[in-house]
ROSE-4610 file (N, C-alpha, C; in Angstrom, 1 decimal, always signed):
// ROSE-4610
residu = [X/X/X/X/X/X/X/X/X/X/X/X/X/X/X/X/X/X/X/X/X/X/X/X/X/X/X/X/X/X/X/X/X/X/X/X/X/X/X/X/X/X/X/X/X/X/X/X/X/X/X/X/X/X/X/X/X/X/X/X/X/X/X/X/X/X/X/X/X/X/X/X/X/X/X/X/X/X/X/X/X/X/X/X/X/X/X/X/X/X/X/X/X/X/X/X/X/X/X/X/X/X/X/X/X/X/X/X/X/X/X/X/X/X/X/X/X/X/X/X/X/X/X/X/X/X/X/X/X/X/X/X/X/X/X/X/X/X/X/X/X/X/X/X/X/X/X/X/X/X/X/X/X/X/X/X/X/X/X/X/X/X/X/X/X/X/X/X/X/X/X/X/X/X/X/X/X/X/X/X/X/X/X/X/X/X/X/X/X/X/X/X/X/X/X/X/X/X/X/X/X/X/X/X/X/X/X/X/X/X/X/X/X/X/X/X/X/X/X/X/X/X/X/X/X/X/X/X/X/X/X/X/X/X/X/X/X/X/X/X/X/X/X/X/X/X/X/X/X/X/X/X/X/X/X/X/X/X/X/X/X/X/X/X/X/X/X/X/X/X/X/X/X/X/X/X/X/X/X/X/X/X/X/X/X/X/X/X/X/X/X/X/X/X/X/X/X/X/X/X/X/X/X/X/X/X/X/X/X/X/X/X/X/X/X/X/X/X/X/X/X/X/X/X/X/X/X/X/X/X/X/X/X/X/X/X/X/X/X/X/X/X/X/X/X/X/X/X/X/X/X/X/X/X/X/X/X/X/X/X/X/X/X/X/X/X/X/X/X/X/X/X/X/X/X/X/X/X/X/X/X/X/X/X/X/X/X/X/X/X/X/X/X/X/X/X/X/X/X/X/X/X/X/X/X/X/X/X/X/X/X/X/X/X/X/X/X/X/X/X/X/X/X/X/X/X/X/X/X/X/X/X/X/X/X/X/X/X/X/X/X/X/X/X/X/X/X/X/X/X/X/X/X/X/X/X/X/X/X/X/X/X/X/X/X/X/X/X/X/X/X/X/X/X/X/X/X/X/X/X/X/X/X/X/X/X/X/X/X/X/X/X/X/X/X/X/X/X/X/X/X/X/X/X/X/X/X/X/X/X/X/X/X/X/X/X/X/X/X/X/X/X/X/X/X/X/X/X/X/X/X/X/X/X/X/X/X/X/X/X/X/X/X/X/X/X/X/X/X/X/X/X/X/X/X/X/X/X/X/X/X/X/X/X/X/X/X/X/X/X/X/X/X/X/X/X/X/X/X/X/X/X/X/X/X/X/X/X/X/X/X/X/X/X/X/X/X/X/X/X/X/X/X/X/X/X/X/X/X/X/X/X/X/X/X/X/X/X/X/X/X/X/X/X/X/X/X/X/X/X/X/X/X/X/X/X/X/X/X/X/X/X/X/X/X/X/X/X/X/X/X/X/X/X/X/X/X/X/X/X/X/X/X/X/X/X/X/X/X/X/X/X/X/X/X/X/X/X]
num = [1/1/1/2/2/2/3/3/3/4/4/4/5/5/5/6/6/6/7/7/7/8/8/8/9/9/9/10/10/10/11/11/11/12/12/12/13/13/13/14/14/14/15/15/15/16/16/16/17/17/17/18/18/18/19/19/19/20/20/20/21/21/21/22/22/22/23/23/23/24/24/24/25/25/25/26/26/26/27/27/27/28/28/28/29/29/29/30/30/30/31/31/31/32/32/32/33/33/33/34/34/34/35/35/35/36/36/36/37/37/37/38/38/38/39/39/39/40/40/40/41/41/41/42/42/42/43/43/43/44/44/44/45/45/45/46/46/46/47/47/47/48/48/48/49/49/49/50/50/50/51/51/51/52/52/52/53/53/53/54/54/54/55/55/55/56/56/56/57/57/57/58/58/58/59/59/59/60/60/60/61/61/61/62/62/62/63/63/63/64/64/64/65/65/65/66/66/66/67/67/67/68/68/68/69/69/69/70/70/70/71/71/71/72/72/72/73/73/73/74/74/74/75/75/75/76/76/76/77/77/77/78/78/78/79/79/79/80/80/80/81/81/81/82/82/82/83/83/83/84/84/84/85/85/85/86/86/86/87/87/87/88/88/88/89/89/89/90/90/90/91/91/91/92/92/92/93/93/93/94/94/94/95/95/95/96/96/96/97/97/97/98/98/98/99/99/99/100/100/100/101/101/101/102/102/102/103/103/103/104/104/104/105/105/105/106/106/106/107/107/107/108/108/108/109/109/109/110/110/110/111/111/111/112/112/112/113/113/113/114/114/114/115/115/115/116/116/116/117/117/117/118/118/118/119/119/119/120/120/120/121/121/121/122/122/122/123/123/123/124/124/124/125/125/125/126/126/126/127/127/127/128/128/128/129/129/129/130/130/130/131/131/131/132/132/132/133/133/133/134/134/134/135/135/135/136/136/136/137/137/137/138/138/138/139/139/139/140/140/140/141/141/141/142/142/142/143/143/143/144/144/144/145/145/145/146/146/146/147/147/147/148/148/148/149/149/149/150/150/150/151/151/151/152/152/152/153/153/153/154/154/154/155/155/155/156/156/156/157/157/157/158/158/158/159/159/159/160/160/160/161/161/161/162/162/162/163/163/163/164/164/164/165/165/165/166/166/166/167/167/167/168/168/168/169/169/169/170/170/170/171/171/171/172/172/172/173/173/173/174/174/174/175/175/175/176/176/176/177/177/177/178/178/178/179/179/179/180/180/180/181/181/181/182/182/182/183/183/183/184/184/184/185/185/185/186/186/186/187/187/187/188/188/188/189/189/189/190/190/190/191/191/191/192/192/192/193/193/193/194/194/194/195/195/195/196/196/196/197/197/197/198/198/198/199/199/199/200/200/200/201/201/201/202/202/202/203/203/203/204/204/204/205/205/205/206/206/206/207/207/207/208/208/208/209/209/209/210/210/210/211/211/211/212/212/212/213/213/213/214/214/214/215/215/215/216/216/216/217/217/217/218/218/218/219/219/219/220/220/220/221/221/221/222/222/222/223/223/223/224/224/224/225/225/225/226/226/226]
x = [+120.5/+119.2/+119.0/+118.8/+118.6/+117.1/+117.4/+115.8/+115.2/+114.2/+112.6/+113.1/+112.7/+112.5/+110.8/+111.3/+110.0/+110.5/+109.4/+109.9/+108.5/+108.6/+108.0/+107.3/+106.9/+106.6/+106.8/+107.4/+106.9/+107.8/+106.9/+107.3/+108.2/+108.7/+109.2/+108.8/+108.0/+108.0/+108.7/+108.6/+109.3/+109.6/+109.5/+110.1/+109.0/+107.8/+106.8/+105.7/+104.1/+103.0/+102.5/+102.1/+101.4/+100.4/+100.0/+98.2/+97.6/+97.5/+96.9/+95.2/+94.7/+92.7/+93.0/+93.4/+93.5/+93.6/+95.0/+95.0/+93.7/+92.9/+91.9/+90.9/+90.6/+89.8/+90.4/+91.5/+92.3/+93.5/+93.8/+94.7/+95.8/+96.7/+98.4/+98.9/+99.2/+100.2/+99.8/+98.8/+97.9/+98.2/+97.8/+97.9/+99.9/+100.7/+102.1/+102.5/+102.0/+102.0/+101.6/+100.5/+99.4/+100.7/+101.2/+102.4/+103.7/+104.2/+105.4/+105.1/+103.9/+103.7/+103.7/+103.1/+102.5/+104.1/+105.0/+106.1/+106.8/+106.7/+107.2/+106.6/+105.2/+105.0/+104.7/+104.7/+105.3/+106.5/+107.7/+109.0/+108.8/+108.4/+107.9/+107.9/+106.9/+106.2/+107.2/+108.4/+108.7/+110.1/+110.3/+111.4/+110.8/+109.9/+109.3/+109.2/+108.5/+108.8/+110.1/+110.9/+112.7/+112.7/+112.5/+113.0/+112.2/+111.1/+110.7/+110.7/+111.6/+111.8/+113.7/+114.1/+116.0/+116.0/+115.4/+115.7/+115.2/+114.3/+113.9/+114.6/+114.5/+115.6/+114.1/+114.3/+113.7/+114.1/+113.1/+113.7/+112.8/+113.2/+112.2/+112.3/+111.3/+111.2/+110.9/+111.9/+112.0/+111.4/+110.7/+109.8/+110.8/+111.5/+113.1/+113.8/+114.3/+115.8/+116.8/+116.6/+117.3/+117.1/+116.2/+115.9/+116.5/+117.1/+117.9/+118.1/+119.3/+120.4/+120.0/+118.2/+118.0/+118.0/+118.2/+118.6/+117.2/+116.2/+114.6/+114.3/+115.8/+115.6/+116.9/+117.2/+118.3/+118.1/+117.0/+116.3/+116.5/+116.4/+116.6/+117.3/+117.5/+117.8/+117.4/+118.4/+117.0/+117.2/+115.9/+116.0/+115.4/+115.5/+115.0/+113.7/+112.5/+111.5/+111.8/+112.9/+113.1/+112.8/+113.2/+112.7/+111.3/+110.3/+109.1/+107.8/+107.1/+106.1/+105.1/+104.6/+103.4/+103.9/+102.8/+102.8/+103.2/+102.5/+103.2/+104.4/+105.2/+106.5/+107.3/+107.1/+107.6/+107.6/+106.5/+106.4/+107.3/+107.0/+107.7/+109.4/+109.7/+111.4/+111.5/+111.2/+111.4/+111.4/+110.2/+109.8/+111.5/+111.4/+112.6/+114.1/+114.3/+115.8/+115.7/+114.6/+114.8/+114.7/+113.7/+113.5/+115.3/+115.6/+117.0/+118.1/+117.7/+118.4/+117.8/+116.6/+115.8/+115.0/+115.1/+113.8/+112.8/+111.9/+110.8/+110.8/+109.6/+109.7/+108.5/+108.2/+107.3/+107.0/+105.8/+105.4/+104.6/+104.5/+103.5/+103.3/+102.7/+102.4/+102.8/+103.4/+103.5/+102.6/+101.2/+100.2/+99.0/+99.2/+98.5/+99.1/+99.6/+99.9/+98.9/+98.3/+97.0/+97.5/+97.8/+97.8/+99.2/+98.1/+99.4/+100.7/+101.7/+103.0/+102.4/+101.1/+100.7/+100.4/+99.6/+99.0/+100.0/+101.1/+102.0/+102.8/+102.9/+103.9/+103.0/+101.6/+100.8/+101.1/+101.0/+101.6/+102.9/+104.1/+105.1/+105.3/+104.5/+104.4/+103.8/+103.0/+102.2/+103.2/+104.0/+104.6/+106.0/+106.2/+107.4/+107.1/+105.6/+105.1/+104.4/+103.9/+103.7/+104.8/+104.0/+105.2/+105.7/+106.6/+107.2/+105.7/+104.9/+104.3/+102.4/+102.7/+101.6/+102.0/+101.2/+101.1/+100.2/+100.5/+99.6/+99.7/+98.0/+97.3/+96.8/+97.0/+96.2/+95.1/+94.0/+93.1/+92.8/+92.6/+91.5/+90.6/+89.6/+88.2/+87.8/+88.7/+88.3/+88.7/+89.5/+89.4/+91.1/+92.3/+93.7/+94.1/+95.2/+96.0/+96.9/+97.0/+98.2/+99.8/+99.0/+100.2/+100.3/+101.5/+101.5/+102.9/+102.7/+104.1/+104.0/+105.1/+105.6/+106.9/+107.2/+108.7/+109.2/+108.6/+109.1/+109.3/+109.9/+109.6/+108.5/+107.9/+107.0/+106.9/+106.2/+106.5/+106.4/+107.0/+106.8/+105.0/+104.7/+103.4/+102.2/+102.4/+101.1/+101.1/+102.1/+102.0/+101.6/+102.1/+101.8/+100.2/+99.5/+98.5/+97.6/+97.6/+96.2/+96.4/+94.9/+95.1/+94.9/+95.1/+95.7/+94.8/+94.6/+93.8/+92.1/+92.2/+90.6/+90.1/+88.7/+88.0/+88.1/+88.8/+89.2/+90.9/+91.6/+92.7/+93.5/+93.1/+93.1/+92.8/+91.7/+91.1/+91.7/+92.0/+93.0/+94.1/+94.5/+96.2/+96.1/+94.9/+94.9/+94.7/+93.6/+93.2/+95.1/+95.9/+96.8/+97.3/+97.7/+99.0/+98.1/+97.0/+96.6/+97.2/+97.7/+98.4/+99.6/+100.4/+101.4/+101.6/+100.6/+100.6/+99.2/+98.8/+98.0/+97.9/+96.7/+96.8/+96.5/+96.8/+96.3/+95.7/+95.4/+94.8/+95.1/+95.6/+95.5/+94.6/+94.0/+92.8/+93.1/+91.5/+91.3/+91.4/+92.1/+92.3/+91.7/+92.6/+92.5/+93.6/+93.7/+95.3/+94.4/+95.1/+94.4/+94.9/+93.2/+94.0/+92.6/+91.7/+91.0/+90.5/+89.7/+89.2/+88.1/+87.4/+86.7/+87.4/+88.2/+89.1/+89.9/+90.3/+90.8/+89.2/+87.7/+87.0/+86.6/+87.3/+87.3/+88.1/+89.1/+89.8/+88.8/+87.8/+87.0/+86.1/+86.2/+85.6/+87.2/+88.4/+89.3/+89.2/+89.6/+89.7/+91.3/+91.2/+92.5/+93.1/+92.2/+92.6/+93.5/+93.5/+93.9/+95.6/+95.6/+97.1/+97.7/+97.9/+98.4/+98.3/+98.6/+98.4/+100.0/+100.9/+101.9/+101.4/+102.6/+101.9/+101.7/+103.0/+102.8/+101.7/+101.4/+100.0/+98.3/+99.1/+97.5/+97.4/+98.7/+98.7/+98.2/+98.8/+98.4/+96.8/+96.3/+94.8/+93.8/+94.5/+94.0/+94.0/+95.1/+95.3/+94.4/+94.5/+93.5/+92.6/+92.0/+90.2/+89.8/+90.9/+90.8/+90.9/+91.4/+91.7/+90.1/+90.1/+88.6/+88.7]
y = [-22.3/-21.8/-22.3/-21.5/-21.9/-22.8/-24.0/-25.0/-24.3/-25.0/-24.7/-25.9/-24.7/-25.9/-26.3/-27.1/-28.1/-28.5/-27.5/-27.7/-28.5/-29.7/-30.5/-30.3/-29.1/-29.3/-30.4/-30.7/-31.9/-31.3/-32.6/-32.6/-33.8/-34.1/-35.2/-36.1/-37.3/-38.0/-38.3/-38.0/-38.4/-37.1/-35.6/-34.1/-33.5/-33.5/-32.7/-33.5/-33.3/-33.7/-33.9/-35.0/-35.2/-35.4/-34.8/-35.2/-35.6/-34.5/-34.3/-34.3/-33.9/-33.8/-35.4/-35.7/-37.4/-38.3/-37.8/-39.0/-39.2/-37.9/-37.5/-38.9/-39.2/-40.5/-41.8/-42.0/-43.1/-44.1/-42.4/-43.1/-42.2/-41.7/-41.1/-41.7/-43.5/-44.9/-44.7/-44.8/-44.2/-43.9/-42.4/-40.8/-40.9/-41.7/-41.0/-42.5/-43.6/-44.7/-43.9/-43.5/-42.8/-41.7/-41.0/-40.2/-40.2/-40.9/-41.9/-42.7/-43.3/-44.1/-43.0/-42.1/-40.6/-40.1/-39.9/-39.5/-40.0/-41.6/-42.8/-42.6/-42.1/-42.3/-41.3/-40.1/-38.6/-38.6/-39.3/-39.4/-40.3/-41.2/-42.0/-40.9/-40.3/-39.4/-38.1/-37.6/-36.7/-37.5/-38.5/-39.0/-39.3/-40.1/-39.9/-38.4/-37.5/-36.6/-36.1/-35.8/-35.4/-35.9/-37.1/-37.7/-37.3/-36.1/-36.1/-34.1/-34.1/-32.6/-32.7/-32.9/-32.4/-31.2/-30.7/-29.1/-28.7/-30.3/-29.3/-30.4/-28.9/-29.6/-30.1/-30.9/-31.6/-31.2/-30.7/-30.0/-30.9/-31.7/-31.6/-30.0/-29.3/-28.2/-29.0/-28.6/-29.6/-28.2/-29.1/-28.0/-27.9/-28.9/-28.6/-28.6/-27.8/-27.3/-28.6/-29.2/-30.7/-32.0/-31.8/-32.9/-32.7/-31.6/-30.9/-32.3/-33.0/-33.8/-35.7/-35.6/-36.7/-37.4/-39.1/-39.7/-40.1/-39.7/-39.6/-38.9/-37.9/-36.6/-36.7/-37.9/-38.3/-38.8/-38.4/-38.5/-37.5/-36.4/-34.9/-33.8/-32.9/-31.5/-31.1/-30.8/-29.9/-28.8/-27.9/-26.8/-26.4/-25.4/-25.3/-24.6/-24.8/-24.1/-22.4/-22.2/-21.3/-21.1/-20.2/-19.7/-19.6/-19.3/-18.7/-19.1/-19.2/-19.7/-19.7/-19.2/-19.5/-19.7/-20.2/-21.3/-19.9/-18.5/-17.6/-17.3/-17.3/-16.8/-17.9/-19.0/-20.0/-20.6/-20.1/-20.3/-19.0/-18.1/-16.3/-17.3/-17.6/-18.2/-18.9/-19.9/-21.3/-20.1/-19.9/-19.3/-18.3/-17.0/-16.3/-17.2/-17.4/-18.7/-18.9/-19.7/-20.5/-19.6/-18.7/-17.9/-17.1/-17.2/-16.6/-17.1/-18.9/-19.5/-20.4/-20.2/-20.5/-20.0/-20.4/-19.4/-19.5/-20.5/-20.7/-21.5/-21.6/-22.0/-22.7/-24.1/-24.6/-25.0/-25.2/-25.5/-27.0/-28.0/-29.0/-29.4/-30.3/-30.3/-32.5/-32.8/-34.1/-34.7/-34.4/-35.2/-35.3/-35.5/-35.3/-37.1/-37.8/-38.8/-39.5/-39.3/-40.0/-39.3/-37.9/-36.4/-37.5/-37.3/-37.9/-37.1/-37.5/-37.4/-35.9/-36.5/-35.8/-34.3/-34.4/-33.1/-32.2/-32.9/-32.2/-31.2/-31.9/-32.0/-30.8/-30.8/-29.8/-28.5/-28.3/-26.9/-26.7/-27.3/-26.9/-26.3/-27.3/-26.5/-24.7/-25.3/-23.6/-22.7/-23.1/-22.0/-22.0/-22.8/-22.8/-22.0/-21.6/-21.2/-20.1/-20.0/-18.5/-17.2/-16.2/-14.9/-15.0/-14.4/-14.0/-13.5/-12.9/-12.3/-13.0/-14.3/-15.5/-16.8/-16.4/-17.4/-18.8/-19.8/-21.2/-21.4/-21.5/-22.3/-23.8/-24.5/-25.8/-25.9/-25.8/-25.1/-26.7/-26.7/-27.9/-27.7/-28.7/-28.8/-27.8/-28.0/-27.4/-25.5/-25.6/-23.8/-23.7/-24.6/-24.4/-24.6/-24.7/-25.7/-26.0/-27.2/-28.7/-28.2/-27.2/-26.7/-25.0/-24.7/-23.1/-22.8/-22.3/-21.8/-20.5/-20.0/-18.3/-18.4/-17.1/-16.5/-15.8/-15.1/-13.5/-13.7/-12.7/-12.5/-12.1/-12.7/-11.9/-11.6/-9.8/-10.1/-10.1/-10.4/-11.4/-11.0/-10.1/-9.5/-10.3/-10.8/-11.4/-12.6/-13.0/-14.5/-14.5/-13.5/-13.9/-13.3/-12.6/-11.7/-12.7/-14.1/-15.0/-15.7/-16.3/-17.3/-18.2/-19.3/-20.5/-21.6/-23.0/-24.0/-23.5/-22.4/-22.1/-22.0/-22.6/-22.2/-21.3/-20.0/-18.9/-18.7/-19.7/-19.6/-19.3/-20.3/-19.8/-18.8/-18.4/-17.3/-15.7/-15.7/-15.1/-14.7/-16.0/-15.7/-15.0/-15.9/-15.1/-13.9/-13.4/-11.8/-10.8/-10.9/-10.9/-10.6/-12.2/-11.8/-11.0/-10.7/-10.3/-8.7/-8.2/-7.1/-6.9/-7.7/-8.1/-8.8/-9.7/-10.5/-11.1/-11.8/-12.6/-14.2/-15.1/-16.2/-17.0/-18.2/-19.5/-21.1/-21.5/-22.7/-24.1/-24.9/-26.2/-27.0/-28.5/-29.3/-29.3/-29.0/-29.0/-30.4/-30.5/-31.9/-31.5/-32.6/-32.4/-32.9/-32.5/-33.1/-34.0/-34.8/-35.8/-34.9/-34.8/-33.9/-34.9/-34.9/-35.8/-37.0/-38.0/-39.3/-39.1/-37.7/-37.4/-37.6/-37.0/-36.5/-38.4/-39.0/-40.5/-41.4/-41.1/-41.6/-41.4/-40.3/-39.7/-40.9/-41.6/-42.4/-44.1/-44.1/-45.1/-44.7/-43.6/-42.8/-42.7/-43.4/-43.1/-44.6/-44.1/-45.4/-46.2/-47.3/-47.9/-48.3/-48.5/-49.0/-47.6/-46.6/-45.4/-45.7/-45.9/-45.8/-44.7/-43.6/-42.5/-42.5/-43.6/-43.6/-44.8/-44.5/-45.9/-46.4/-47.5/-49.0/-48.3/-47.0/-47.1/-46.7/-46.3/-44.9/-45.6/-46.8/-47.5/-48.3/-48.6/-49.2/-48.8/-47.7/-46.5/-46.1/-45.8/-45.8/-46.8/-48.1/-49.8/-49.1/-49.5/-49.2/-48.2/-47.0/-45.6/-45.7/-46.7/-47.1/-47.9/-48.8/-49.4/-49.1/-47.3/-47.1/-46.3/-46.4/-45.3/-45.3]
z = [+123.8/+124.3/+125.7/+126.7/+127.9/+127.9/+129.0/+128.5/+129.6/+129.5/+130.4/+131.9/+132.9/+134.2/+134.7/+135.2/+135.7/+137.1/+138.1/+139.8/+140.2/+140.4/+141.4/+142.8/+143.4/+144.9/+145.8/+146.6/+147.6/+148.7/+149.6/+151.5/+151.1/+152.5/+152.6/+153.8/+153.6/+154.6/+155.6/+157.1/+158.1/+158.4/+158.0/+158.1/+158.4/+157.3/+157.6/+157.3/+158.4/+158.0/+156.4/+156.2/+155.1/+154.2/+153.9/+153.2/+154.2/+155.2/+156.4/+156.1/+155.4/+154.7/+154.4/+153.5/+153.3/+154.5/+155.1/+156.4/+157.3/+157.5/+158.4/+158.0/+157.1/+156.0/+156.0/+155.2/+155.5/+156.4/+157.2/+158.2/+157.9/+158.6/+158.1/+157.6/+157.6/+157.7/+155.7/+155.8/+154.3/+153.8/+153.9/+153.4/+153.3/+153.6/+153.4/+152.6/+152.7/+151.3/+150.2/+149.9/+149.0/+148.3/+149.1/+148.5/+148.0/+148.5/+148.3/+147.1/+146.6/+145.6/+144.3/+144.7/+144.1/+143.4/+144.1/+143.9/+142.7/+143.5/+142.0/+140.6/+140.9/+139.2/+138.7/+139.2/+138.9/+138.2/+138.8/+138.9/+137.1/+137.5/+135.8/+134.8/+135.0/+133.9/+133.9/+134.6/+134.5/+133.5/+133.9/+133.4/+131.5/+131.7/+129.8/+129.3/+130.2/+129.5/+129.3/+130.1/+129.5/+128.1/+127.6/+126.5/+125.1/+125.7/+124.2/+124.5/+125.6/+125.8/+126.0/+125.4/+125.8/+126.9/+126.3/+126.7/+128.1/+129.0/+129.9/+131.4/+132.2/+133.5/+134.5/+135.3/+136.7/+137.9/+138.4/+139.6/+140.7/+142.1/+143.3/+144.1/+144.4/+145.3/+146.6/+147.4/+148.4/+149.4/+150.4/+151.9/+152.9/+153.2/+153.9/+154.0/+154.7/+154.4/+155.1/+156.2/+156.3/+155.4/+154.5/+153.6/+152.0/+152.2/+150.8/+149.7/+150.9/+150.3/+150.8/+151.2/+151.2/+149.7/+150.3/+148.7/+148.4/+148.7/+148.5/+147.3/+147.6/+146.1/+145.0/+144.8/+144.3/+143.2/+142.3/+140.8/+139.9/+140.4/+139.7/+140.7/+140.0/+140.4/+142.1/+142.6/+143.8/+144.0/+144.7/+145.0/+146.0/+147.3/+148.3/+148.2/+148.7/+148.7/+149.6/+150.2/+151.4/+153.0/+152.9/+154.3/+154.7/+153.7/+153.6/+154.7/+155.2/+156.0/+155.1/+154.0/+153.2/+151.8/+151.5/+150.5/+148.9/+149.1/+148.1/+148.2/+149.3/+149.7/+148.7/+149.0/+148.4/+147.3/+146.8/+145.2/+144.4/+145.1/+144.7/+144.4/+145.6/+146.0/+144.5/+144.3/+143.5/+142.4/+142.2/+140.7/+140.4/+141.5/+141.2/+141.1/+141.8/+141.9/+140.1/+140.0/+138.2/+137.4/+137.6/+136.0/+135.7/+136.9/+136.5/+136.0/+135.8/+135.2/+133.8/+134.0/+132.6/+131.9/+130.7/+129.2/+130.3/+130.8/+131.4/+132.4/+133.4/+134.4/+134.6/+135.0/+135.3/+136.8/+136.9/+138.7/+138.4/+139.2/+139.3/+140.9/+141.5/+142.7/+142.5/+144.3/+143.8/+144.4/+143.9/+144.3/+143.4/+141.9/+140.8/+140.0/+141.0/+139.9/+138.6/+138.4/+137.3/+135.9/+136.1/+135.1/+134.4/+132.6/+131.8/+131.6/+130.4/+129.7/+128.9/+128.2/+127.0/+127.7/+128.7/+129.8/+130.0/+130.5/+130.8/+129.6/+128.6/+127.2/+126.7/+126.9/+126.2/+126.8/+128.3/+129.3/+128.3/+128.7/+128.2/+126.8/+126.1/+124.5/+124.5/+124.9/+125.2/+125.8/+126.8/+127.1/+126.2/+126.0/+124.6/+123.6/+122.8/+122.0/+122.2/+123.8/+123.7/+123.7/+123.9/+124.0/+125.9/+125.8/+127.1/+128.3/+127.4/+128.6/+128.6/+128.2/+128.5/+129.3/+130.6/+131.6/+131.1/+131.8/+131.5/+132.7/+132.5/+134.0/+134.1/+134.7/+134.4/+135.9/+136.2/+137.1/+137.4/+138.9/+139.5/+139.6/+139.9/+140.1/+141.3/+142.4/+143.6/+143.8/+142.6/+142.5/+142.9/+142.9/+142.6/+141.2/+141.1/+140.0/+140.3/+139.2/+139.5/+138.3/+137.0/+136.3/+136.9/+136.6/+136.2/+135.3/+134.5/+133.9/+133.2/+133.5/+133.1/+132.2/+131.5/+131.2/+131.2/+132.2/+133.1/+134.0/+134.5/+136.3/+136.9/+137.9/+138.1/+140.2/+140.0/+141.3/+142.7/+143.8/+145.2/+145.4/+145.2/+146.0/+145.0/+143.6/+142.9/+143.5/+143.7/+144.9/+146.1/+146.9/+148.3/+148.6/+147.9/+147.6/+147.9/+147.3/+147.0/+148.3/+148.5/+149.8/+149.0/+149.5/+149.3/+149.6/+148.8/+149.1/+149.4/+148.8/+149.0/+146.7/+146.9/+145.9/+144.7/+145.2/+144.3/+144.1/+144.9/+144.4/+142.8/+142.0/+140.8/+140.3/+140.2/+140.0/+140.4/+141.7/+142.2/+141.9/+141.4/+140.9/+139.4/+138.8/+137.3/+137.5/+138.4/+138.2/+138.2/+139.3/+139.4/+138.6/+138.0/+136.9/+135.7/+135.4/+134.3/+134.3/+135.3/+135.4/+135.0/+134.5/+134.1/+133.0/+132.1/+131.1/+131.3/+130.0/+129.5/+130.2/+129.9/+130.5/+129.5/+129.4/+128.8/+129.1/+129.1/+129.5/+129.2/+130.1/+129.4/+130.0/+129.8/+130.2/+131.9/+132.5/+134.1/+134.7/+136.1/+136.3/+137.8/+138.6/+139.6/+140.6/+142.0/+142.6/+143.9/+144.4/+145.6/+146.8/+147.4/+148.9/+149.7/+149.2/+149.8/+149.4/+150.7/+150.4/+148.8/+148.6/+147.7/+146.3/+147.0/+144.7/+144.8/+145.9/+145.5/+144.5/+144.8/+144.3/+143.1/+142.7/+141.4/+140.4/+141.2/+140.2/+139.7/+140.2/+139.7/+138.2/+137.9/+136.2/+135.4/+135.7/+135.0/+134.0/+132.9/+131.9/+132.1/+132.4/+132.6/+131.6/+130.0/+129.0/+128.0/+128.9/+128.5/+127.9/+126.6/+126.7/+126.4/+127.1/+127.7/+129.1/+129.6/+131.5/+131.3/+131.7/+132.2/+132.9/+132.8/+133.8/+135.7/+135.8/+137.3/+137.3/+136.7/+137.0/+137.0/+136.4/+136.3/+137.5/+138.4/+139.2/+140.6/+140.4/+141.4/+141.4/+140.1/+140.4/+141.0/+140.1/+141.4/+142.5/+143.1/+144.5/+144.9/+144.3/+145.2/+145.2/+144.3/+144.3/+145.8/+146.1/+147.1/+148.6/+148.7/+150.0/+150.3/+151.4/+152.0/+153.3]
């Protein structure tokens, strides 16, 4: 059985700007610590998950094309985000490239470090368990999302169609694919783009044991930056 992939988004520090809305608050020197740390315990959580999934591959979707074969990305799989100048062009790429080599295809973003094992484990089941033609959304607070997973093709134009980092993003993309398949849901979270969503992490439970150690470390620290 072909397994399920799981593609990571990320920049790479030192290549391309970084949590540029964040730095604007805390500083760049910040905002690219803040990510970097983000990475590590992503990288945590993707690695626990493998072990209670065999079946699914790790992908970084790397933003450049000179950072392919940095050893930054020397944890999992990589794959190039492409040529594309927008953020749909590029999702279209990633998404097409994998579904042609996997049952299903997952998206995450690497700037969600808080979002547990179990969060994740739940997207995947759903799409393990749905039919071929049910999408999973995992939606933010601010009107994106941090999951998405398919097991079709689906095509270039429902991607590039939505704008991006705006309010109705989500929304957008679901109206879309609903032309093409059904949608499903897993629990709403949120990704760090600003000083706002880092204050969010002072309502997180630390005694959560479904959070690892990095992840709880990480929230310390993010309470502390402003």
């Amino acid at each position: 059985m072909k397994s399920i992939a799981l593609a990571i988004f990320v920049k790479t520090v030192g290549y391309s700007p970084i949590k540029t809305r964040l730095g604007s608050s805390i500083g760049k020197e910040q905002a690219e610590s803040f990510y970097s740390y983000s990475l590590l315990a992503i990288s945590e959580v993707m690695n626990r998950l493998s072990k209670v999934n065999p079946n699914l591959t790790i992908y970084w979707a790397v933003a450049e094309k000179d950072a392919l074969k940095s050893s930054v990305w020397s944890e999992f799989a990589v794959v190039s985000q492409g040529e594309g100048e927008s953020l749909g062009e590029r999702l279209s790429h990633v998404y097409s490239e994998l579904i042609a080599k996997h049952e299903g295809v997952c998206f995450i973003g690497g700037d969600s470090p808080h979002i547990t094992v179990s969060e994740y484990e739940n997207g995947i089941l759903k799409l393990k368990n749905g039919s071929k033609d049910t999408f999973i959304m995992g939606k933010t607070l601010d009107g994106g999302f941090y999951f998405f997973g398919g097991k079709k093709a689906i095509p270039q134009k429902i991607w590039t169609s939505v704008e991006y980092s705006q309010n109705t993003t989500a929304e957008n993309l679901k109206r879309n694919l609903l032309n093409i398949g059904t949608i499903d849901t897993i629990k709403m979270s949120y990704d760090i783009d600003e000083v706002i969503d880092l204050q969010r992490y002072a309502d997180i439970d630390l005694m959560n044991e479904q959070l690892l150690p990095v992840q709880k470390e990480l929230i310390k620290w993010g309470r502390t930056l402003k």
